[in-house]
Backbone as CSV, one residue per row, in Angstrom:
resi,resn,N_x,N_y,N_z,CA_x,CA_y,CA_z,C_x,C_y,C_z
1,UNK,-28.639,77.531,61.325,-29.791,77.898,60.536,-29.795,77.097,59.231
2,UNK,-31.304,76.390,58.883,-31.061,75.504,57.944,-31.334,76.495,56.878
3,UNK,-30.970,76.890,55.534,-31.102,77.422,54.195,-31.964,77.071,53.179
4,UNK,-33.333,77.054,52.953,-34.268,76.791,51.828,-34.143,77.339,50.565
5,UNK,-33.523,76.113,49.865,-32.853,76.457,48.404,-33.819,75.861,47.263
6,UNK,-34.491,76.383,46.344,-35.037,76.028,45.112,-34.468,75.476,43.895
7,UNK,-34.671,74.505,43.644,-33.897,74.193,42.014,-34.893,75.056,40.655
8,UNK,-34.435,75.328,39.528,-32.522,75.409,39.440,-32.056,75.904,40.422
9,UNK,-30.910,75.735,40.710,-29.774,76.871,41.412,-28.931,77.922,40.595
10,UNK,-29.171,78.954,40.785,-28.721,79.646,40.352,-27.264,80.055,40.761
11,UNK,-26.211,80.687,40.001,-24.916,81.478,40.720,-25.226,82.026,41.862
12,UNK,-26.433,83.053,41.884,-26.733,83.597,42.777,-27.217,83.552,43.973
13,UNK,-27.655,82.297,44.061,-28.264,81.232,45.111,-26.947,80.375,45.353
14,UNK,-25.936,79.703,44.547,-24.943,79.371,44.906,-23.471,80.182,45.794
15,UNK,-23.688,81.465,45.591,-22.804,82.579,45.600,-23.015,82.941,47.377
16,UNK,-24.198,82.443,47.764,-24.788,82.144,49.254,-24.727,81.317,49.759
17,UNK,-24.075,80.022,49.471,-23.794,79.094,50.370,-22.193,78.877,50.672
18,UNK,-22.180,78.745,51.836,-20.539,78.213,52.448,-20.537,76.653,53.273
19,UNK,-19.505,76.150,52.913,-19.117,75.251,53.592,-19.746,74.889,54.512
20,UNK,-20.341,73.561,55.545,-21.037,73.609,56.167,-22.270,74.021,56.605
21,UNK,-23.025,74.521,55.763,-24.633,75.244,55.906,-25.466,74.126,55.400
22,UNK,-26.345,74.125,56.588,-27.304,73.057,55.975,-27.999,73.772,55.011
23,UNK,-28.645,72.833,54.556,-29.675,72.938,52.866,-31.221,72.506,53.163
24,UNK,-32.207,72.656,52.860,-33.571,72.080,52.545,-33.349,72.313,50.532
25,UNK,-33.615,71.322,49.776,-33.745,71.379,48.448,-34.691,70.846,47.892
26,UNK,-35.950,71.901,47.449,-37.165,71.953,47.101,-37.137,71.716,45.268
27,UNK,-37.356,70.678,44.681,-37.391,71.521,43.204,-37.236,70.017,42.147
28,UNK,-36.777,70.443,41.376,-36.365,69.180,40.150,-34.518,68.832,40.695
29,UNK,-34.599,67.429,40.775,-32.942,67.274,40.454,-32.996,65.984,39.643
30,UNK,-31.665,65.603,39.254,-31.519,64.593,38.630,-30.542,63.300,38.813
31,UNK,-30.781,62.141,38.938,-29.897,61.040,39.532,-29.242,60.621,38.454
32,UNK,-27.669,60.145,38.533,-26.888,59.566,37.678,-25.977,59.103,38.302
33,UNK,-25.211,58.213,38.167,-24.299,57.338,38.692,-23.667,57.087,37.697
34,UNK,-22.116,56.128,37.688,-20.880,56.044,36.718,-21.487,55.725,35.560
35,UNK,-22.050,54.849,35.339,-22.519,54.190,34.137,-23.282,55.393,33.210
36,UNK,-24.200,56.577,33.989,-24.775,57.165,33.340,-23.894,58.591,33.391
37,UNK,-22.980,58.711,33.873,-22.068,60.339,34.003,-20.781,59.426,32.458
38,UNK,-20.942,58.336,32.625,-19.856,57.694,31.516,-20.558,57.347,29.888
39,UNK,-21.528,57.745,29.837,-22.341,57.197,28.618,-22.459,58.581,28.164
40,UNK,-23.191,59.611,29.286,-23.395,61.149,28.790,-21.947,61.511,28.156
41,UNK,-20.850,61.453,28.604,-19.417,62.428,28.494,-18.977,61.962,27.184
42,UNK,-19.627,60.446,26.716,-18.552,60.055,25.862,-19.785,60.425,24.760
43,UNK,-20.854,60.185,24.665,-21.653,60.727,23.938,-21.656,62.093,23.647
44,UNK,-20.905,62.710,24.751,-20.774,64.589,24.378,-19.833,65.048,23.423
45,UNK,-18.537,63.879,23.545,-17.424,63.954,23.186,-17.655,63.554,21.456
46,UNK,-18.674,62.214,21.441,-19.061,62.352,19.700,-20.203,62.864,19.406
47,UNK,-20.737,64.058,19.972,-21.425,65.119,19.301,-22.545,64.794,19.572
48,UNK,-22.928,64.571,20.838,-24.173,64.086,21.109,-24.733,65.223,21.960
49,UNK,-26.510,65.809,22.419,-26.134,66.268,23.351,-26.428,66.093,24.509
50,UNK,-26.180,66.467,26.326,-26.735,65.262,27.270,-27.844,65.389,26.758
51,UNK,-28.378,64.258,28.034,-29.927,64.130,27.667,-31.031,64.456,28.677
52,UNK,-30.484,65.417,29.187,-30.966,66.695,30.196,-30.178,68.061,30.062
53,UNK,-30.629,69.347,30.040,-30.104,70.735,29.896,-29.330,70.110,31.221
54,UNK,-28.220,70.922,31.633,-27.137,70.967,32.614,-27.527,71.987,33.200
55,UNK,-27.954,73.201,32.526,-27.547,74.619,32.962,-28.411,74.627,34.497
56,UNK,-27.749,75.152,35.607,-28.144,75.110,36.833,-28.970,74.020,37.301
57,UNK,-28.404,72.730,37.275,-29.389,71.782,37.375,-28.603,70.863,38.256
58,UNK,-28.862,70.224,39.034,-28.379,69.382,40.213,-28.232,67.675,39.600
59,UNK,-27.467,67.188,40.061,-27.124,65.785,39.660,-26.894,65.243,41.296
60,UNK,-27.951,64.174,41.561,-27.869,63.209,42.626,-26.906,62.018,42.359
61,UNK,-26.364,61.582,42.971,-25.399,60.893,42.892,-25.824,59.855,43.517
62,UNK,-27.150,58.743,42.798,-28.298,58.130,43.590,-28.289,56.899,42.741
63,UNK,-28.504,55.373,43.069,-29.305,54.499,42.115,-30.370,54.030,42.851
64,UNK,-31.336,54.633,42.698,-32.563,54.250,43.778,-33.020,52.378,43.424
65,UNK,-33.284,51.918,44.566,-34.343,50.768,44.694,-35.512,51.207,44.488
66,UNK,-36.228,49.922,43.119,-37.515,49.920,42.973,-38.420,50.532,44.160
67,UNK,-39.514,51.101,43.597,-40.552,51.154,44.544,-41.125,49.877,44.759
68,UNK,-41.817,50.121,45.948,-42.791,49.551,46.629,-44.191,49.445,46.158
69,UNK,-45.243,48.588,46.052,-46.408,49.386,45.816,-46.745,50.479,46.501
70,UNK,-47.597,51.120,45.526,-48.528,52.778,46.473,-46.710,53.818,46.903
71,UNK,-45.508,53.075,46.493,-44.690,54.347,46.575,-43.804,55.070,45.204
72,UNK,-43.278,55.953,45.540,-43.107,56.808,44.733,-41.611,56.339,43.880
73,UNK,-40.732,55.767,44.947,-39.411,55.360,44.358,-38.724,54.666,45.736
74,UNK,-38.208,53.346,45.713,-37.532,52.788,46.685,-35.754,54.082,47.532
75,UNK,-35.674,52.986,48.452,-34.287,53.557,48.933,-33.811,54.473,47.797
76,UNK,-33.094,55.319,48.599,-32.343,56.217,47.124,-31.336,57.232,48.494
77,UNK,-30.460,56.393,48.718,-29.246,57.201,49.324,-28.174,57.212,48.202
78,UNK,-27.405,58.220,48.890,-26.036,58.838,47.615,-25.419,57.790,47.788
79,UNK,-24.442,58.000,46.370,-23.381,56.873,45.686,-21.831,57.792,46.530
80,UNK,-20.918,57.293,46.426,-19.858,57.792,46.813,-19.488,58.736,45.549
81,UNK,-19.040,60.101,45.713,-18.689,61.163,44.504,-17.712,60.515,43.917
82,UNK,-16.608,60.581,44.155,-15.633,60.066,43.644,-15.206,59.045,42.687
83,UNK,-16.281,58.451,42.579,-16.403,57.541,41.416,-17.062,58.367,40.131
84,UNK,-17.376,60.039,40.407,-18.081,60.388,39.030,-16.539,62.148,38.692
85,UNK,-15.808,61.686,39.656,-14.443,62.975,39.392,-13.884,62.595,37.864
86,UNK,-13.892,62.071,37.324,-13.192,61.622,35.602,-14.640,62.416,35.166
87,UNK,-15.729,62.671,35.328,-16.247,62.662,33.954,-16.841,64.010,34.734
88,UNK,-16.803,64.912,36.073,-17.555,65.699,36.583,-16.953,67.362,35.967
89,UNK,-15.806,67.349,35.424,-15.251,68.749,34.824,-16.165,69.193,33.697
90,UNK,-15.988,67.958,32.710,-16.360,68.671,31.758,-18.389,68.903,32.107
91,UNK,-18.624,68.091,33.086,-20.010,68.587,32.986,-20.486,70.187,33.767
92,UNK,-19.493,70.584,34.713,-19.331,71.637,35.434,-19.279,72.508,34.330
93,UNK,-18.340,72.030,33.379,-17.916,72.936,32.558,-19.004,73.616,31.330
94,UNK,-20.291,72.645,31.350,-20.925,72.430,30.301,-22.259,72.934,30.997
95,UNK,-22.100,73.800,32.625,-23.422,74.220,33.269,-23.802,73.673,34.074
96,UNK,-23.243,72.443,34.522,-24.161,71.624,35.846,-23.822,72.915,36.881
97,UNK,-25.225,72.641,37.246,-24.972,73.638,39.359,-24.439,73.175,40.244
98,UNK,-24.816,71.909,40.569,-24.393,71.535,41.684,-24.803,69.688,41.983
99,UNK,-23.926,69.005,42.978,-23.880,67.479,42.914,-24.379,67.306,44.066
100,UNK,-25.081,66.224,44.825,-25.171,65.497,46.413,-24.804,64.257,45.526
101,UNK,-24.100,63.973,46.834,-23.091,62.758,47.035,-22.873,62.531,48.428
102,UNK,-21.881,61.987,48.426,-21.343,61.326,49.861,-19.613,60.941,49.469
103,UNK,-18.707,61.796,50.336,-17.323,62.004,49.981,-16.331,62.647,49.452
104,UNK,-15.221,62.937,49.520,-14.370,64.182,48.901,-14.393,63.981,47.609
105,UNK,-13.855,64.654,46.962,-13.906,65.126,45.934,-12.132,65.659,45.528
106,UNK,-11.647,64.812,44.001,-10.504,65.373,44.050,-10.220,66.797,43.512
107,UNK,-8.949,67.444,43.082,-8.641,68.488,42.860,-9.527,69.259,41.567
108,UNK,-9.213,68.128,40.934,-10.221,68.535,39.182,-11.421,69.094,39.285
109,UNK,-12.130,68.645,40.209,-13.594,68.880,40.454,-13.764,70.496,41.034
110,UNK,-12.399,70.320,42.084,-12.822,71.647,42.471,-12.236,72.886,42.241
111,UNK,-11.532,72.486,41.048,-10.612,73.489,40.336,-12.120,74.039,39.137
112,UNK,-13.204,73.135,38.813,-14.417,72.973,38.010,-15.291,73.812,38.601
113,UNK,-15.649,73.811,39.979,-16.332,74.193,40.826,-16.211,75.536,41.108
114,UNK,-14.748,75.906,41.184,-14.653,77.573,41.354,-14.402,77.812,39.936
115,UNK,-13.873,77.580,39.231,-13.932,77.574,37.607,-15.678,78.675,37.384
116,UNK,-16.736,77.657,37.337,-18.047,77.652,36.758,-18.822,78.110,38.101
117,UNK,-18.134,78.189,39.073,-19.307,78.568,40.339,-20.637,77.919,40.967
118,UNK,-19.909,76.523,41.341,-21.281,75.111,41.306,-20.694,75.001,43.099
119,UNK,-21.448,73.931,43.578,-21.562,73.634,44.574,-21.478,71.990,45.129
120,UNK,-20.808,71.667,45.752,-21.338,70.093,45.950,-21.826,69.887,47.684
121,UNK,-23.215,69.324,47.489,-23.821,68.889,48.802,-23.526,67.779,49.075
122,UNK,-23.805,67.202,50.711,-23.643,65.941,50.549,-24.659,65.317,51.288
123,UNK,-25.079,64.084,51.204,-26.649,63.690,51.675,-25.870,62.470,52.618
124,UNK,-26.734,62.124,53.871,-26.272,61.169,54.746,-26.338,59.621,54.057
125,UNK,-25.001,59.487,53.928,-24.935,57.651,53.563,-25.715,56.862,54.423
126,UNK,-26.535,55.796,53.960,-27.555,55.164,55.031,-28.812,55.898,55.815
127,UNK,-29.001,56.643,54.690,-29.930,57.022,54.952,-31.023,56.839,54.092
128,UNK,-31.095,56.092,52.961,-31.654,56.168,51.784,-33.112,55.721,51.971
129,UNK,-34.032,55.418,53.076,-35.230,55.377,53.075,-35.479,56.133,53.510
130,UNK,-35.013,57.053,54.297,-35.127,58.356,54.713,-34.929,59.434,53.581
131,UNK,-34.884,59.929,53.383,-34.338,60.559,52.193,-35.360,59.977,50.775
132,UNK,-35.932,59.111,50.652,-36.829,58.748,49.549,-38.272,59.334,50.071
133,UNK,-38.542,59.702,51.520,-39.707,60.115,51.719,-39.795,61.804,50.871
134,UNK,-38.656,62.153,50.537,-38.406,63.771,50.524,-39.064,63.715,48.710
135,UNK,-39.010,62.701,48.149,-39.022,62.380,46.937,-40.743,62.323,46.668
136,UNK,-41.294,63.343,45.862,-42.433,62.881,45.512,-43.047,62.640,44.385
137,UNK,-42.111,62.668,42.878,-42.384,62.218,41.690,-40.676,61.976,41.516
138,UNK,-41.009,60.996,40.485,-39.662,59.887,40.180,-40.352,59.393,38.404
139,UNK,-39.039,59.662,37.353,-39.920,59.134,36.147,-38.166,59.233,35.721
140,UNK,-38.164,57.897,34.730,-36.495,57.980,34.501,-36.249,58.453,32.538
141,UNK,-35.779,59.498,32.743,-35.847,60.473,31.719,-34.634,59.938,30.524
142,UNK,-33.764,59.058,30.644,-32.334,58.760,29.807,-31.816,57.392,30.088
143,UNK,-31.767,56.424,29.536,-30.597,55.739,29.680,-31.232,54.655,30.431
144,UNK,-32.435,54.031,29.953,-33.234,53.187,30.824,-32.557,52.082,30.912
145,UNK,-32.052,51.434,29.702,-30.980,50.145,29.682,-30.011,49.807,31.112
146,UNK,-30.193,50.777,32.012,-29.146,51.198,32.625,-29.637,50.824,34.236
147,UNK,-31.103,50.314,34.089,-32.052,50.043,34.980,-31.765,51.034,36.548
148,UNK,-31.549,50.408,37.457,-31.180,51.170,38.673,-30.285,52.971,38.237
149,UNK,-29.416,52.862,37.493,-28.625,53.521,37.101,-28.811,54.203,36.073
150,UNK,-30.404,54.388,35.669,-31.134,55.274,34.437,-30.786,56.557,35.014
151,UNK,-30.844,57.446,34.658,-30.836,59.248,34.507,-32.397,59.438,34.906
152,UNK,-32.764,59.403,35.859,-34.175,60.255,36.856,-34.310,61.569,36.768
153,UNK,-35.177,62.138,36.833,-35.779,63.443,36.880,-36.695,63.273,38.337
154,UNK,-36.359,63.765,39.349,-37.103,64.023,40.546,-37.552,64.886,41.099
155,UNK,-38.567,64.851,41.662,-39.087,65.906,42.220,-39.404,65.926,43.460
156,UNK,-38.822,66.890,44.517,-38.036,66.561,45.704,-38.772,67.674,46.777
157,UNK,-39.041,67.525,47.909,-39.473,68.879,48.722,-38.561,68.860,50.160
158,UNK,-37.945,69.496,50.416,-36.926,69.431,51.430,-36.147,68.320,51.922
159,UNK,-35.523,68.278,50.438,-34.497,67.556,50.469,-33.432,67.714,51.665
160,UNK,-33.127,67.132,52.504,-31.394,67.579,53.704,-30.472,67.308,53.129
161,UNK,-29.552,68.307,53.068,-28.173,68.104,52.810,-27.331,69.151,53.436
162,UNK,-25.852,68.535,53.369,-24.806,69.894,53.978,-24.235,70.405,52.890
163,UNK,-23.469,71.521,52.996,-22.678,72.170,51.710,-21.320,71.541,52.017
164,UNK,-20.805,70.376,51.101,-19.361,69.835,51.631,-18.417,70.985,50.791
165,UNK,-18.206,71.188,49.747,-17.220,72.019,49.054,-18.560,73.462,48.245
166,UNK,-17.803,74.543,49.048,-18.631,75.615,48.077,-17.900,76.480,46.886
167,UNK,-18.425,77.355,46.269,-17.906,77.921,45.279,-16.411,78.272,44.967
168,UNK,-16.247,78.569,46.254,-14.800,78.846,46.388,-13.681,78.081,46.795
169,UNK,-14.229,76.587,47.228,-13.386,75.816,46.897,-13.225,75.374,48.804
170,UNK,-14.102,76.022,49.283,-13.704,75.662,51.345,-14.288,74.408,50.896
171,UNK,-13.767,73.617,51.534,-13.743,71.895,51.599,-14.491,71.137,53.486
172,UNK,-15.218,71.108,52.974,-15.739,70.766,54.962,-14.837,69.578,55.076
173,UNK,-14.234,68.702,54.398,-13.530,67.784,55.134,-12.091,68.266,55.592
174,UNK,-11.850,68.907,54.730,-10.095,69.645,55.268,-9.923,70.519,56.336
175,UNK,-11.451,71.588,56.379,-11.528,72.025,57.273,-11.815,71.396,58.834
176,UNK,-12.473,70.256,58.593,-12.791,69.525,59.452,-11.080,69.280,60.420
177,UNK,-10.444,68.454,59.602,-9.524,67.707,59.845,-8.248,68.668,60.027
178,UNK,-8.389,69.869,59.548,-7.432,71.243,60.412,-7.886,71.270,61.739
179,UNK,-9.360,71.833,62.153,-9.875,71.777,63.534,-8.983,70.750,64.154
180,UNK,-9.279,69.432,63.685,-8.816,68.227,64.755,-7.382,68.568,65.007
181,UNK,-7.003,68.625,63.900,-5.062,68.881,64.008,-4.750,69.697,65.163
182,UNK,-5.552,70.965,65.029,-5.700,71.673,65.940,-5.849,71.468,67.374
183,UNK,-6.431,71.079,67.361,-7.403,70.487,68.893,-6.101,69.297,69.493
184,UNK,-5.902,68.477,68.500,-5.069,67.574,69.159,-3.599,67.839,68.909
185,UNK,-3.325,68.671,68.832,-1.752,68.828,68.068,-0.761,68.618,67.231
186,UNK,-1.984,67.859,66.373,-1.192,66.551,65.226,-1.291,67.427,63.727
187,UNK,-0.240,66.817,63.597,-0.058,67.070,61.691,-0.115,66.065,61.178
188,UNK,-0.451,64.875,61.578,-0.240,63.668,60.828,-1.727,63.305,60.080
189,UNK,-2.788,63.898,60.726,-4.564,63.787,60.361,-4.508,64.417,58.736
């Protein structure tokens, strides 16, 4: 059963998803990548503040390709997470809801995650023209210098994604890779 989730996300809307549940995500989110999760943190750090509210608010883990004429915003598949784990605590910490990405996620994040009660989705790698149809306003709100890698404000109508790590910290890849252990008899996976 797929799950029709609204942005913001709330705890309480987060407090309902587990591991593996698909998503439809209807609402505002926001794209940032290293350059722009590394400009916000250090700017937080000298008293700056982001340059979007955090509080229940989703961060795509996206650098979209230009549009096209007559379109709304080019390709826009996820960045790999793991390149935003250094700077993703303190933003958990500071109210973000929840991330789509593509990939695990180390310990920090999800020590952040059940910490603050956020969520991380994950959107199909190579899929990014697919996934830009879901997109129907695109305007880049922070950090334009930053071109591909500006801070977006989007506006999204059934968005797909899976729940890779939920509140509590179930991990769809570990779980994944227990099953297999399982199945094949190995401890070495």
């Amino acid at each position: 059963m797929v799950k029709h989730i609204k942005t913001p996300i709330t705890k309480e809307i987060i407090k309902t998803l587990r591991a593996g549940d698909s998503v439809l995500i209807s609402g505002i989110i926001y794209t940032a990548r290293d350059a722009a999760h590394e400009r916000m943190v250090n700017d937080f750090k000298n008293g700056k503040a982001f340059p979007v509210d955090l509080t229940d608010n989703v961060i795509y883990y996206a650098g979209p390709c230009p549009a096209k004429p007559g379109e709304v915003i080019g390709s826009c598949g996820p960045t790999t997470a793991g390149r935003m784990d250094a700077y993703t605590p303190l933003l958990l910490d500071n109210g973000l809801g929840a991330m789509i990405g593509k990939g695990a996620r180390d310990k920090s994040v999800v020590d952040a995650m059940k910490r603050n009660c956020a969520v991380y989705f994950g959107a199909t790698g190579g899929a990014g023209a697919l996934i830009a149809q879901c997109i129907k306003e695109a305007q880049v709100v922070a950090y334009d210098d930053l071109g591909t890698e500006a801070v977006r404000k989007l506006r999204v109508e059934d968005f797909p994604a899976v729940v890779l790590i939920d509140c509590m910290g179930n991990d769809i890849y570990k779980i994944g890779r227990a099953k297999y252990r399982k199945i094949q008899g190995r401890q070495d996976v």
